[in-house]
VEXDREN-2710 file (C-alpha; in Angstrom, 1 decimal):
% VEXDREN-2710
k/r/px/py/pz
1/UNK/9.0/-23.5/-0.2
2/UNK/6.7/-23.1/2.6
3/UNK/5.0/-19.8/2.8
4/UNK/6.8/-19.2/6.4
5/UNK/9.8/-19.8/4.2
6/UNK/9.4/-16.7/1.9
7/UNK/11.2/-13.7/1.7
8/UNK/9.9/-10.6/-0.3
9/UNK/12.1/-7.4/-1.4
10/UNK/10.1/-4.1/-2.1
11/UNK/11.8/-1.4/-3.6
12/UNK/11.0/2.3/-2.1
13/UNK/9.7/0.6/1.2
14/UNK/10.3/3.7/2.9
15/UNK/7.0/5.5/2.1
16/UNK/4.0/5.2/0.6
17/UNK/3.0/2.2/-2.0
18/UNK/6.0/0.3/-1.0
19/UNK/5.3/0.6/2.5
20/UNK/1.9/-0.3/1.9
21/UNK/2.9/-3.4/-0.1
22/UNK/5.5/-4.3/2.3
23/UNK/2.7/-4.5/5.2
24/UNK/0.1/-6.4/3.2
25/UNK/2.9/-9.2/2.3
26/UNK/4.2/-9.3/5.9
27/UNK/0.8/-9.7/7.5
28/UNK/0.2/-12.8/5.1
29/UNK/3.2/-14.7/6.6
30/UNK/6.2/-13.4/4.3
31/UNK/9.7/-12.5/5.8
32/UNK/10.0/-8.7/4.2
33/UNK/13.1/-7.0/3.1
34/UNK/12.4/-3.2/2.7
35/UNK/14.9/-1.5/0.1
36/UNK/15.3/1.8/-0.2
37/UNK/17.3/5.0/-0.6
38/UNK/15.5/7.4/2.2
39/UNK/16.9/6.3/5.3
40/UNK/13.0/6.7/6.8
41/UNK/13.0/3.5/5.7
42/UNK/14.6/2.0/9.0
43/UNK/11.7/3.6/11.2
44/UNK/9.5/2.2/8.5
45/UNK/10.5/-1.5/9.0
46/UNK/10.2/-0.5/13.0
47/UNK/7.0/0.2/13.3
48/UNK/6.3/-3.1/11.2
49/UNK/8.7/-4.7/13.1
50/UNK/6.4/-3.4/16.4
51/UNK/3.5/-4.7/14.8
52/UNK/5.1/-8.3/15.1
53/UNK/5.8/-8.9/11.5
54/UNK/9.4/-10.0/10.4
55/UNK/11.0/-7.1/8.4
56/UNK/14.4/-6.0/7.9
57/UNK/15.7/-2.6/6.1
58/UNK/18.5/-1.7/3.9
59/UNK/19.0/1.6/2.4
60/UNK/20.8/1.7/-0.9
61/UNK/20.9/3.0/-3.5
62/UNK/19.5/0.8/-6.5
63/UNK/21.2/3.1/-8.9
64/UNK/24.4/1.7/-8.4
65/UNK/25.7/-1.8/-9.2
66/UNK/28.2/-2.5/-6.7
67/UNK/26.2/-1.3/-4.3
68/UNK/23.0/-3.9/-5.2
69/UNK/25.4/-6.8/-5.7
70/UNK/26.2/-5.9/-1.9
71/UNK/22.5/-7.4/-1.2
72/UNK/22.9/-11.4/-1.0
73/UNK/25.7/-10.6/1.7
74/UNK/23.6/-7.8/3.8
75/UNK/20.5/-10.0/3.7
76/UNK/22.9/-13.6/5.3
77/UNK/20.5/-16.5/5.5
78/UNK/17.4/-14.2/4.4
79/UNK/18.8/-14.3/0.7
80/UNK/18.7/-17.7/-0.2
81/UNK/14.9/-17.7/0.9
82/UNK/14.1/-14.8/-1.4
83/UNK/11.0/-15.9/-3.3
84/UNK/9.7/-12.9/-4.3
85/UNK/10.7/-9.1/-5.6
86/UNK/8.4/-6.3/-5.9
87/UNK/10.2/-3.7/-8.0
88/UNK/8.1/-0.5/-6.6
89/UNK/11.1/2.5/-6.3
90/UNK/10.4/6.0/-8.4
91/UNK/10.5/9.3/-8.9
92/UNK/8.8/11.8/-10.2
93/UNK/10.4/15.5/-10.6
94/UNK/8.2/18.3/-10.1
95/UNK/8.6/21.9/-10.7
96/UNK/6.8/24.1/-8.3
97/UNK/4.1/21.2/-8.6
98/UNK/4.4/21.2/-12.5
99/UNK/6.2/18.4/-14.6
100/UNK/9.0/19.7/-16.9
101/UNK/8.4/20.0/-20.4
102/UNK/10.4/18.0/-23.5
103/UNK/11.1/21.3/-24.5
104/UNK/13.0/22.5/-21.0
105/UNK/13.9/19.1/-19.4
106/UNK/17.5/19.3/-18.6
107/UNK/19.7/15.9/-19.4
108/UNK/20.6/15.6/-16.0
109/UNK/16.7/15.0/-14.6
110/UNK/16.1/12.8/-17.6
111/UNK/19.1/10.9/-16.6
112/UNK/18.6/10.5/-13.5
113/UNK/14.6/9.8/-13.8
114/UNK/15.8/6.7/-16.1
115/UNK/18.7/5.3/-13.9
116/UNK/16.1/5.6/-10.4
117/UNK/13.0/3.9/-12.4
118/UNK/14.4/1.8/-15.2
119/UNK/18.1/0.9/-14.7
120/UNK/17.3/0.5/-11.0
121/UNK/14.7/-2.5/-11.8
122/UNK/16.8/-4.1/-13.9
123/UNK/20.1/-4.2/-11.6
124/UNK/18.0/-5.5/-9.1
125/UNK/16.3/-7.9/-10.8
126/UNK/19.3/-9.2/-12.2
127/UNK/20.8/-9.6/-9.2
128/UNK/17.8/-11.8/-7.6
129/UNK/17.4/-13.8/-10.9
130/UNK/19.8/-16.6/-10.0
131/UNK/18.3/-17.2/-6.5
132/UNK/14.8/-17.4/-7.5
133/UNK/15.6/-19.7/-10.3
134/UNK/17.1/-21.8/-7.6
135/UNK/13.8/-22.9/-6.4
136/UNK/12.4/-23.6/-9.4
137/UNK/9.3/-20.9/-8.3
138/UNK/9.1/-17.1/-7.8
139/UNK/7.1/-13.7/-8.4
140/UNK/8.6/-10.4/-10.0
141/UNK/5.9/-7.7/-10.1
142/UNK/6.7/-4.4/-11.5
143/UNK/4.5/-1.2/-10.2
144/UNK/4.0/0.5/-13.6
145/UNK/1.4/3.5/-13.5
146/UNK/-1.2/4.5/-16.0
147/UNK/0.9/6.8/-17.4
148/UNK/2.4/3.9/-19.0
149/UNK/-0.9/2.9/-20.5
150/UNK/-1.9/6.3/-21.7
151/UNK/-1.4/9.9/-21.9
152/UNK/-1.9/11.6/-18.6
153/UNK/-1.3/15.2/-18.3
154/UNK/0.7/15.2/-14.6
155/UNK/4.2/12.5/-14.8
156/UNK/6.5/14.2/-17.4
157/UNK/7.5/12.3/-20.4
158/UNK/10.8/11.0/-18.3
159/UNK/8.3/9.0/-15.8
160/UNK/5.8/8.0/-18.5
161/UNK/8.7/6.9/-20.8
162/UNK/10.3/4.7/-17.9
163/UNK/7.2/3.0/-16.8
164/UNK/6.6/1.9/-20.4
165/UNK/10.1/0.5/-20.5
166/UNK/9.4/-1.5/-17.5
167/UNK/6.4/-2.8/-19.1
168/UNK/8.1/-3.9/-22.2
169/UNK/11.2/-5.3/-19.4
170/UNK/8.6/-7.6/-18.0
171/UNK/7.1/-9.5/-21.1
172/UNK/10.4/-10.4/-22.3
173/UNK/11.9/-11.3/-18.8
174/UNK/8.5/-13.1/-18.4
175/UNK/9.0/-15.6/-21.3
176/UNK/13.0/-16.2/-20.3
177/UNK/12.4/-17.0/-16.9
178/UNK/9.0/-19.1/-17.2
179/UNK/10.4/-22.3/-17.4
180/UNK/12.1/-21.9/-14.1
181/UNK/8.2/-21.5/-12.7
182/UNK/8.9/-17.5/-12.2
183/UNK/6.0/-15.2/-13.2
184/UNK/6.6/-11.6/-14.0
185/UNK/3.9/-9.3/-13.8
186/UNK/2.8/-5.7/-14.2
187/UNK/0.6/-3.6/-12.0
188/UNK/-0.3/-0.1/-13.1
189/UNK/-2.1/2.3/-10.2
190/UNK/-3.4/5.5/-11.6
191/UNK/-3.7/8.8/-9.1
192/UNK/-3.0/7.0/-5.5
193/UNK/-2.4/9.0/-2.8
194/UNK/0.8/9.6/-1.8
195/UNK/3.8/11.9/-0.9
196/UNK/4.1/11.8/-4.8
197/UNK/0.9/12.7/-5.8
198/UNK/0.4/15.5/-3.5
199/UNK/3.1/17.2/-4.8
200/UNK/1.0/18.9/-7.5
201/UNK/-1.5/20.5/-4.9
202/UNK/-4.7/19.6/-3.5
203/UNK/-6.7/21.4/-6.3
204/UNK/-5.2/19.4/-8.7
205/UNK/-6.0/16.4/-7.3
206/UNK/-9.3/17.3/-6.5
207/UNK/-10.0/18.1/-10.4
208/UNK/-8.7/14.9/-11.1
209/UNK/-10.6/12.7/-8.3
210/UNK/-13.7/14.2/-9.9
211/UNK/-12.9/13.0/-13.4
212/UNK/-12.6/9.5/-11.6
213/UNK/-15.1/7.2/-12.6
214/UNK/-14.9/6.0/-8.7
215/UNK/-14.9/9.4/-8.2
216/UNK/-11.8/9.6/-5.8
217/UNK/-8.1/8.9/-5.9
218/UNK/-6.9/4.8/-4.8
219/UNK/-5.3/4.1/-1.5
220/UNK/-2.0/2.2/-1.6
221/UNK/-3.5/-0.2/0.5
222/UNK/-5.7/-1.2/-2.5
223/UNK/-2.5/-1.4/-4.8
224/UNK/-0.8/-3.4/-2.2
225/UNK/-4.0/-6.0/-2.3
226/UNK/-3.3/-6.4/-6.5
227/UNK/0.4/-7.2/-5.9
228/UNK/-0.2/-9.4/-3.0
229/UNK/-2.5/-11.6/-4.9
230/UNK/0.1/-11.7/-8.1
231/UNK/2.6/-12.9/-4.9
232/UNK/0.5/-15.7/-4.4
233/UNK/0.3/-19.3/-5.2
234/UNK/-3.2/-18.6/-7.0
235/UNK/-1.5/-16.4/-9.7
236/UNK/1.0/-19.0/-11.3
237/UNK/-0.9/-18.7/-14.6
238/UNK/-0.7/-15.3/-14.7
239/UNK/2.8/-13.6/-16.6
240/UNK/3.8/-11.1/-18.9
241/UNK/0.4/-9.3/-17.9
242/UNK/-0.9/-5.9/-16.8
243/UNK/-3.5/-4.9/-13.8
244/UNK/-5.1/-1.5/-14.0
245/UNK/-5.6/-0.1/-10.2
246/UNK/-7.1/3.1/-11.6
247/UNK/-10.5/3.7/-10.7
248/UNK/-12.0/3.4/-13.8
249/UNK/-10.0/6.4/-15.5
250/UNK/-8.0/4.3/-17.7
251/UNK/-9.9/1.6/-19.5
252/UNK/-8.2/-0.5/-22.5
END
């Protein structure tokens, strides 16, 4: 498959380091589908679409199967041309700018941080599986976070526990689906701004820029860079492994 020939799907396009990633893969020749539940995410694939990239939107909720197995008849001829999924969509719940405790976490957000950041990527990544096997060649790259890698005092223990499921998703789905020349791939960013981050405040951000070995927080243009290059023809021997876009604040 030619590279004009690709499609991508990014998960929680709308904003942020989905939008971020869905630019850097449409300005390297990809046909991008942006996914997402925020309906911003139509203006978002306009003002890519104005750039002269070729986008499309669909907002949907990944949460729910019947609405995800709706994708390979929204997307028409782009579906059989998907080549690549980037499974970005999260949340984050924040009280007054504070995570939740164990001790006070309701079922409900627990629930519904799993469903959003764990059950999400799997429903859609089942439903792309059989098309990209198809071709005999695709890229799945999960955005994990640090908090995945570590302890880090800001996600609550729903977030962290998610993003480590997804991690342990992707070496497993990386060894099933590597003889059909499929690479599956982790990328974990650390404090990035975004709509996310600065929900805990500027001060706290600040304190933690300074602890920052690079001595600020990441851009999501430099996340979208990582997952751009794991998109690419260079990364085929690459699977089942983890990039650190943290700054230097998390070092294994």
């Amino acid at each position: 498959m030619s590279l004009n020939d690709r499609v991508a799907l990014v998960t929680g396009a709308a904003r942020g380091i989905g939008m971020a990633i869905a630019a850097r893969l449409a300005s390297e020749g990809h046909k991008v589908i942006m996914l997402d539940l925020n309906p911003e995410v139509g203006q978002a694939a306009r003002s890519l679409q104005d750039a002269g990239y070729s986008v499309r939107s669909v907002c949907l909720d990944i949460t729910d199967e019947a609405a995800v197995l709706t994708l390979p008849h929204q997307l028409g001829e782009w579906w059989p041309k998907l080549a690549i999924l980037v499974n970005n969509a999260g949340i984050s719940p924040k009280h007054e700018g504070k995570k939740c405790d164990v001790a006070d976490m309701p079922l409900s957000e627990w629930r519904r941080v799993l469903d959003v950041n764990l059950t999400g990527a799997f429903l859609v990544t089942k439903t792309c599986l059989p098309v990209l096997k198809s071709h005999g060649w695709g890229r799945i790259i999960m955005i994990t976070s640090q908090a995945a890698r570590t302890r880090t005092p800001v996600p609550g223990a729903h977030y962290a526990a998610t993003k480590s499921g997804m991690t342990g998703f992707s070496r497993v789905l990386a060894a099933e689906v590597a003889d059909f020349g499929i690479t599956v791939n982790c990328v974990a960013p650390g404090r990035i701004e975004s709509t996310m981050t600065a929900a805990v405040g500027s001060d706290v951000n600040a304190r933690h820029a300074a602890s920052i070995p690079a001595g600020r927080l990441g851009r999501a243009e430099e996340v979208a860079a990582t997952v751009a290059f794991l998109a690419s023809y260079d990364a085929g021997y690459s699977t089942g492994a983890i990039i650190d876009v943290n700054g230097g604040s998390f070092m294994p």
